[in-house]
Every structure is written in structure tokens, then in C-alpha cells.
N, C-alpha and C positions, 0 to 999 in steps of 0.2 A: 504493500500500500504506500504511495507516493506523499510526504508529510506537504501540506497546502502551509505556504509561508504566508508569514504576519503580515495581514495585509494594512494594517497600522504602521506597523514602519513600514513596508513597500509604500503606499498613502505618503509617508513624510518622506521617504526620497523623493518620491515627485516633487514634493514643493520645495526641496531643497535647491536639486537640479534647477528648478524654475526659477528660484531667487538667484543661484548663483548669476543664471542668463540676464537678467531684469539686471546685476548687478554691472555686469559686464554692459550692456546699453548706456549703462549712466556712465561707467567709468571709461569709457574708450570711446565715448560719442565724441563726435570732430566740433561737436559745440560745449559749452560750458552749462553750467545748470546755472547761470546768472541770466541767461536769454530769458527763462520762465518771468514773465511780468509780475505774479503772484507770489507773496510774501510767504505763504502755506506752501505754495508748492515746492517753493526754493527750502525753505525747513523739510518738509518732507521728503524730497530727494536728499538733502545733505546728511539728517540723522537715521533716514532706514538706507535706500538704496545706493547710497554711492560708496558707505561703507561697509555694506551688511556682508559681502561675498563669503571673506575670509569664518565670520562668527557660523555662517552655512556650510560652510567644510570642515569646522571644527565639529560639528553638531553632525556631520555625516560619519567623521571618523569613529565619532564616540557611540555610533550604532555599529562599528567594528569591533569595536572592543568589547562591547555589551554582550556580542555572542560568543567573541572569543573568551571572552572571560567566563564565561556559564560552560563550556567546555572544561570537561574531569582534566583532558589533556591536549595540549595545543603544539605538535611537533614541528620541525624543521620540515618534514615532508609535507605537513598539512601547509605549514605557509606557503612554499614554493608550489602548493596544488591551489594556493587563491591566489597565489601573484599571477599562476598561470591562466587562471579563468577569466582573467582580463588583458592577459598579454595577444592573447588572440585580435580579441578586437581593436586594442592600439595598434600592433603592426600593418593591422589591415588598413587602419586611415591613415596612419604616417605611409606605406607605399603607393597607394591608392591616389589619394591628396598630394602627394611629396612628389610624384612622376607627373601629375595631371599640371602643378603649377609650374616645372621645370619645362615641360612645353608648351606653357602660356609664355614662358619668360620671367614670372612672378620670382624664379626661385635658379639662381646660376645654378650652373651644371660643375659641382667642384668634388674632390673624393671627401672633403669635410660634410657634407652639405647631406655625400649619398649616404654617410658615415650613421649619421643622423635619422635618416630616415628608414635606415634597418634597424637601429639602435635606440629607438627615442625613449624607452622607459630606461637606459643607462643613463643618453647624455642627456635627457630632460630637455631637451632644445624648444620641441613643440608643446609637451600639455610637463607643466612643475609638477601640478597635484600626480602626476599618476608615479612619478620618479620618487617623490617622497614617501608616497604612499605604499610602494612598492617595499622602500627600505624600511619603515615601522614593519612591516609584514612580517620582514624576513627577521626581524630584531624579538617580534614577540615570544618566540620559543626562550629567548633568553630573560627578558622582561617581564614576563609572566612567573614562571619561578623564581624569580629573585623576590617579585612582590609576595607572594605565597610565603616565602619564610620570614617577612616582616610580621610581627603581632601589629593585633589592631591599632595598640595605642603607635606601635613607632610608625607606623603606614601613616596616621589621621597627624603626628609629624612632621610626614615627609611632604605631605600636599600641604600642610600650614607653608613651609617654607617655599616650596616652589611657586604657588598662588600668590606667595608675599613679594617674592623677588621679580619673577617673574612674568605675575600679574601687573603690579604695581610701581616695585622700587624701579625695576628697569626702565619706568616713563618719566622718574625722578632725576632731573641733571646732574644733582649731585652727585648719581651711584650710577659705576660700571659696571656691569655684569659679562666678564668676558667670555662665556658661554651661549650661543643666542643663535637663530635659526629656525625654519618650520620644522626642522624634524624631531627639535628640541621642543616644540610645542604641544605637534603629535606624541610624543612622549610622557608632558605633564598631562593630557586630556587621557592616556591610558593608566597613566594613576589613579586620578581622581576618579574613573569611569571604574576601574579593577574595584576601588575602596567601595567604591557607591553599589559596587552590585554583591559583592561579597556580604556587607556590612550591615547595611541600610535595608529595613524591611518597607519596601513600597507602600504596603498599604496603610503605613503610620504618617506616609508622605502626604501634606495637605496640598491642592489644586493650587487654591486660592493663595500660597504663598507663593508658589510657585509663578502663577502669573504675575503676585507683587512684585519679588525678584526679575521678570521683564522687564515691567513698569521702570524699577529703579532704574536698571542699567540704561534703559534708554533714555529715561530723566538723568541721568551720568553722562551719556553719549550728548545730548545738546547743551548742559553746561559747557561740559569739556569743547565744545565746537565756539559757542559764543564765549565762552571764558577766554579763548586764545586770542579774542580779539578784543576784549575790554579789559585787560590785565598785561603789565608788563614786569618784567626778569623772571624768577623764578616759577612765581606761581602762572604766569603767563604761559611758560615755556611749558611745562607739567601739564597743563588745560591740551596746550598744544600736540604733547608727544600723547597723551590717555589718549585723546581723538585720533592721531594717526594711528596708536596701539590696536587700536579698535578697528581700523581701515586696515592694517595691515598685519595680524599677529591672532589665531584663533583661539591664542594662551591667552589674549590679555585678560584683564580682570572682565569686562564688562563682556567679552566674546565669551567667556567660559559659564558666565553666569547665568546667559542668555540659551548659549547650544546645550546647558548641561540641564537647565529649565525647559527648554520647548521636548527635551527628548525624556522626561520623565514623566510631562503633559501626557505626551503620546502615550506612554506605558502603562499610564492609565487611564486610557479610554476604554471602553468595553472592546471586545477582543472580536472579531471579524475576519471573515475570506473572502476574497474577490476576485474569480478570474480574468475580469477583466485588470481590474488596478494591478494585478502583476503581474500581468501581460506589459500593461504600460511602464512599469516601475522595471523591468528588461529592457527597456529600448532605454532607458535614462539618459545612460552612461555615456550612450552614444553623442548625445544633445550637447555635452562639452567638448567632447573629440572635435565635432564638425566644425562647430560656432567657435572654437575657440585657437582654432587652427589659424596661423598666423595672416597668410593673407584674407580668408575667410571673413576675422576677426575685423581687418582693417575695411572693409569693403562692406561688413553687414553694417558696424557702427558709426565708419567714416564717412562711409560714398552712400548706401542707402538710406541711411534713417538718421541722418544729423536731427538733432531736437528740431532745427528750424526749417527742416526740409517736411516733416511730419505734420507741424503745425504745433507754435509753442501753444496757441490757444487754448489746447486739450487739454495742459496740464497734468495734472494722476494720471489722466487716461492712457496719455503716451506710453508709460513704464507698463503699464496692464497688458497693453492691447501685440504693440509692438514685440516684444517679447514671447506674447504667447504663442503668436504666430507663427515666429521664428523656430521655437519652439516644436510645435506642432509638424512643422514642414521636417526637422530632422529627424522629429520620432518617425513620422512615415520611411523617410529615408532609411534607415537603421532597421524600418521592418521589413523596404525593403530588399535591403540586403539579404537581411536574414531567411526569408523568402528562397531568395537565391542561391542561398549557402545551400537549404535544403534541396532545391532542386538539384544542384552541383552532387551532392552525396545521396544521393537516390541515385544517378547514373555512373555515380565514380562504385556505389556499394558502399557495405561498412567498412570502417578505416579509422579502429578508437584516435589514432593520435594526430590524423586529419582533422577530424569531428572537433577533437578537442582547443585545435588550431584557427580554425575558423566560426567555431561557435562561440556564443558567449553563454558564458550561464553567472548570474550575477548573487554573487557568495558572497557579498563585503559589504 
């Protein structure tokens, strides 16, 4: 009997994937978000969508860890068996994509370049998240046990400290932290996620803080944004670097408060299957390979859909509508690939480690 996955968290990849896109619109659009005439809409682009991307892949990761940490045993073989259920599907758009823009001219013809495009989850050229993400995978066999022999109290510790430095002090100009990095953050978000699922009995979890906890952070995030501008030296600078932390860093305080909040929301909703939603919650993955593919990237947000090419008029709508769109158009894409893969192995026959190379099956 086939186990039907949570279609709760399949549900919040969708809207993950979807904010990260919405994020990318705002952030690589060829116009500024100062075009918007509207005083709302310029706040609400600056405190959700122009920094939210990074707090949506923190909050994806920490749905990796969640299962891998409810796992008795997490080996070296099983990571390289999820690194690989998605290395399929990158190689296939890094050569697919990476050939097709080399004869547009988009992309010189150099052995760096080809290097790149067989290799992209080593050199990270094209998509960071999958390169980093790849290496937390291959790290948790080791990370996992090392947390396991911490007791509770020195665990609940070791996340005081990382949260403090790393959340916080790190955005403080006074303190260097010479450690620092996304893999470093994917790291701290496997801590706290290990502690929280080990530890922590859900159903003592109230909602209603939980939402608080959004509430705050984001009431943090537009201080922090209008603070960097009505404040000068230190405390100025601190307003400034909390808001870039938050743009840039899924460890910061108010991204971790935020992804470690919406992903315990979800955990407790009532529990549901949906053929459909993970049907769609398959094709995700896809939706950042394509869109986010370099010249891709420049041509969806630069040449097609500047804010002012759209119509600032719209407002919210733009981030809504735009997006979903785009959206939409890749998941088709991606299915129909997949589509295709299927045909291709119906007349190639079976071929477990073909099958495995060109299918995706989305385990992370």
C-alpha cells in the first residue's frame, strides 16, 4: 500500500515556491518599488515581498528536517538517495536551458561555462539554493547524531547561542562573527527544527501565539526598515543591517521566527490528502529551476513585466496576479516534461537508474 503524503505540507510548498516567485518579481524587477504612487503599496512591497524570499526557504528547509529528524535513522546513503531525487531534475534544466541559450547567444560557448552546466548542483552557478541545499543533505548523517547525544538542556543551549549571535548580534556593528554563510544558517534552522521536534509536544503549542510571533516579526521587519532611515550611527546602522538580515539571511532572528511559526501553523491544521495538491506540490521544484534561470530570470522581470510596463496603477495586484501566472505557465511546463519523461520510458522499457535520472520524485 502506497503511504499518501501530507498534503498540509505539500499545501505549504506550494505557497512557499509561490512567495519565493512573487519575491523574485519584486526583487529583480528593472523598476524600483518607488514607481508605486501609493504609500500602502510601497510599505507593503518593502516589508513582505521584497524581503520575504530568503524567510521562504528557511521555512522550506525546516520541512526537511522535520522528517528527517522523525526518522529512527538518517544515513549517508539515504542523503545521497534525496540529493539524488532532485539531481535529476537540475541536470535536466541546467543542459536543456544551458544548450538552448548558448545558441540564442545568451550564454558564450567557453569549457567554464559547459563546466557549469553538467555540474550546476557542485558549482552553484545557476540555482544557490539547490548547491547549498545539496551540502546540508549530505552533512545530516553527521548532524543528526551529534544532536542526539546532546541532552535536552545543553541542545535548548546551543540554539540560545546560535539565535543570539546569529540571529541578532551578527546585525550589531559592534560584533564580528567570523563564521557566516547560508549553509551556516541551514544548519542553525536544523537545530532548532531537531530540538523543536524531538522536545516540544505540538499539541501544548498555542495557534494564537504562534500567529503573535508573525505579527511581531513583521512589526520588527518595518521598524527595522523605517528605523534605518530616521536614526543615525549605531542604532541606525543595526535598524539597517536587522532589515537586510531579514532580506538576506533565513537564520536571522525575525526569518526564523517567522519560517519556524508558519511551519508549526501548518502542523497543526487538521490532517488531509489531496491528489490533486500533490500532484501540484511535484511540479514545484520545477517553478524555481525555470524562473530563476539566469537569463530566464532577466527577461521575465527585466524585459517582460517591469512594474511600469504592467501598470503601477494595480498596485497589490501586480505581485498577485503576475507571479501566479508565471507560475502557473512553469508548472505546466514541468508537467510537461514529465509527461514526456514517461513516454520516453514506456518505449526505452524499464531502466531503474534511467527512471531515476530523469524522474523527479520530491522527498525534501
Amino acid at each position: 500500500m502506497v503511504k499518501m503524503r501530507d498534503s498540509r505540507i505539500e499545501l505549504l510548498r506550494i505557497v512557499l515556491m509561490w512567495t519565493v516567485m512573487a519575491h523574485h518579481f519584486v526583487v529583480h524587477n528593472a523598476d524600483s518599488i518607488s514607481v508605486f504612487p501609493g504609500s500602502f503599496t510601497r510599505f507593503f512591497y518593502n516589508i513582505f515581498f521584497y524581503p520575504i524570499g530568503r524567510t521562504a526557504v528557511g521555512c522550506f528547509v525546516a520541512i526537511t528536517i522535520w522528517f528527517v529528524a522523525g526518522k529512527v535513522e538518517y544515513s549517508i546513503n539515504k542523503a545521497v538517495k534525496q540529493i539524488a531525487s532532485i539531481e535529476g531534475t537540475v541536470l535536466f534544466y541546467s543542459i536543456a536551458l544551458g544548450f538552448y541559450f548558448m545558441l540564442r547567444g545568451d550564454i558564450q560557448v567557453s569549457p567554464t561555462n559547459l563546466i557549469e552546466i553538467f555540474t550546476p548542483t557542485l558549482t552553484g552557478s545557476s540555482w544557490w539554493f539547490v548547491t547549498v541545499y545539496a551540502w546540508l543533505v549530505f552533512l545530516l548523517p553527521f548532524i543528526i547524531p551529534a544532536l542526539h547525544a546532546l541532552s535536552k538542556k545543553l541542545h535548548l543551549y546551543l540554539i540560545v547561542f546560535l539565535v543570539s549571535v546569529f540571529g541578532f548580534l551578527r546585525y550589531v556593528p559592534l560584533f564580528w562573527i567570523p563564521i557566516d554563510g547560508l549553509l551556516v544558517d541551514f544548519i542553525i534552522i536544523c537545530v532548532l527544527v531537531c530540538y523543536i521536534r524531538w522536545f516540544v509536544d505540538l499539541s501544548t503549542v498555542d495557534i494564537r501565539r504562534l500567529v503573535a510571533c508573525c505579527i511581531a516579526s513583521f512589526a520588527g521587519v518595518a521598524i527595522s526598515f523605517y528605523g534605518q532611515f530616521h536614526f543615525d550611527g549605531l542604532l541606525g546602522s543595526t535598524f539597517a543591517n536587522l532589515y537586510n538580515g531579514f532580506f538576506g539571511s533565513p537564520a536571522s532572528i525575525f526569518s526564523l521566527v517567522i519560517a519556524i511559526s508558519v511551519l508549526l501553523i501548518d502542523l497543526k491544521m487538521p490532517h488531509f490528502s489531496s491528489r490533486f495538491v500533490n500532484a501540484i506540490a511535484k511540479l514545484c521544484f520545477a517553478t524555481y529551476l525555470i524562473s530563476d534561470y539566469g537569463p530566464i530570470q532577466s527577461w521575465l522581470w527585466s524585459s517582460l513585466f517591469p512594474f511600469t510596463r504592467v501598470g503601477v496603477g494595480l498596485g497589490i495586484l501586480q505581485v498577485l496576479l503576475v507571479p501566479t501566472v508565471v507560475f502557473a505557465i512553469c508548472l505546466m511546463l514541468e508537467g510537461l516534461r514529465k509527461l514526456l519523461v514517461g513516454f520516453f520510458m514506456c518505449l526505452v522499457g524499464p531502466c531503474d537508474l534511467l527512471n531515476k535520472a530523469l524522474s523527479y520524485n520530491q522527498d525534501f
